[in-house]
C-alpha positions in Angstrom: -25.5 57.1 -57.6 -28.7 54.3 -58.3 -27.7 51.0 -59.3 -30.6 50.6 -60.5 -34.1 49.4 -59.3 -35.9 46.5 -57.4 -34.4 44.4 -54.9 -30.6 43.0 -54.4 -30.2 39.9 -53.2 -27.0 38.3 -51.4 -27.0 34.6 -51.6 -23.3 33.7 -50.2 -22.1 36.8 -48.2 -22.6 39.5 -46.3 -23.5 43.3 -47.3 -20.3 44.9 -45.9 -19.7 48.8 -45.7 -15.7 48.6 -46.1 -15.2 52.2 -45.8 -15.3 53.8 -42.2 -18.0 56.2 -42.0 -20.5 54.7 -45.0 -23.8 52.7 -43.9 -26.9 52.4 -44.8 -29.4 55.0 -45.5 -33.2 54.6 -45.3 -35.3 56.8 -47.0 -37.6 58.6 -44.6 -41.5 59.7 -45.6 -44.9 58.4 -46.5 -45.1 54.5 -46.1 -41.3 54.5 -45.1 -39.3 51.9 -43.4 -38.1 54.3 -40.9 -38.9 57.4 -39.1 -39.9 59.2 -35.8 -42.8 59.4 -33.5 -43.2 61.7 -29.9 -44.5 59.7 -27.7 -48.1 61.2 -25.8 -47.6 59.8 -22.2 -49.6 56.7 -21.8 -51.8 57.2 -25.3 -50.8 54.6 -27.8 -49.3 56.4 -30.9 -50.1 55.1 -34.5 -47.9 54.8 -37.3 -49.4 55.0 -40.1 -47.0 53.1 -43.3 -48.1 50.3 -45.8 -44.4 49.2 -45.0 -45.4 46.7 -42.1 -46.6 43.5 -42.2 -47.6 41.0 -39.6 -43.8 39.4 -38.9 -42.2 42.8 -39.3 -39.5 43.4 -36.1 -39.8 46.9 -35.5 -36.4 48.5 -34.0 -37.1 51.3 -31.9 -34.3 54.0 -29.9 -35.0 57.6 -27.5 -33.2 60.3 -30.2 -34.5 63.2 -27.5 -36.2 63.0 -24.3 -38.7 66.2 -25.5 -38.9 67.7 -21.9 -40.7 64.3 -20.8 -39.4 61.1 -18.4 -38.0 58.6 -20.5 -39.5 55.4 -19.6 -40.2 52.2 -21.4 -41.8 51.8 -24.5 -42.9 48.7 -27.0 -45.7 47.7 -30.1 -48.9 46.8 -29.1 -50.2 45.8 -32.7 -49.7 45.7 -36.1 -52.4 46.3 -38.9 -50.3 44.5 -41.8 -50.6 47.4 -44.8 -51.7 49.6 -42.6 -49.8 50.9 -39.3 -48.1 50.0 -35.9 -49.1 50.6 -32.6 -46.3 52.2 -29.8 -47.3 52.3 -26.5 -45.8 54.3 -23.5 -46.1 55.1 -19.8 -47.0 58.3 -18.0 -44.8 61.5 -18.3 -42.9 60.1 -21.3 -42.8 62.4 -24.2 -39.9 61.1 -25.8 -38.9 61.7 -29.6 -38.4 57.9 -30.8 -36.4 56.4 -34.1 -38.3 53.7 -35.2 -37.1 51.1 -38.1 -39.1 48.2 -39.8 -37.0 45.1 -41.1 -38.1 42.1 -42.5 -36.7 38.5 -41.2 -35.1 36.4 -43.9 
């Protein structure tokens, strides 16, 4: 069900999923908050989505090592409204979760 649109805010409390196995869901797609990217070795991979800006923290996790070497891998730049950078080392070819939040 929607309750509605825009944003909900919190002002004395916490967001709290009291039921075991409910969370948070993030719609995935064009200009998303969240979504995947295959790493190409050491050849920075762009993300294209107008959901970044210059303070976003950008969470990212291995789902699948895709036949590579997981190694290491981190954001090299931002274009605020534009993309992210996601830079890796040799041999990795790794399937990466990536998730944009905002700090308070």
């Amino acid at each position: 069900t929607s309750a509605g649109t825009g944003d909900a805010t919190i002002t004395s409390g916490d967001l709290i999923a009291n039921t075991a196995g409910r969370g948070l869901k993030v719609k995935e797609g064009a200009n998303a908050r969240m979504g995947t990217l295959t790493l190409t070795g050491a050849t920075p991979v762009a993300v294209a989505t107008t959901a970044v800006t210059a303070n976003s923290r950008i969470l990212m996790t291995v789902q699948d090592p895709n036949g590579g070497t997981p190694a290491f891998h981190y954001v090299t730049s931002r274009i605020a409204g534009t993309s992210f950078t996601v830079q890796g080392v040799a041999l990795d070819t790794s399937i990466v979760a990536w998730l944009i939040v905002e700090p308070a």
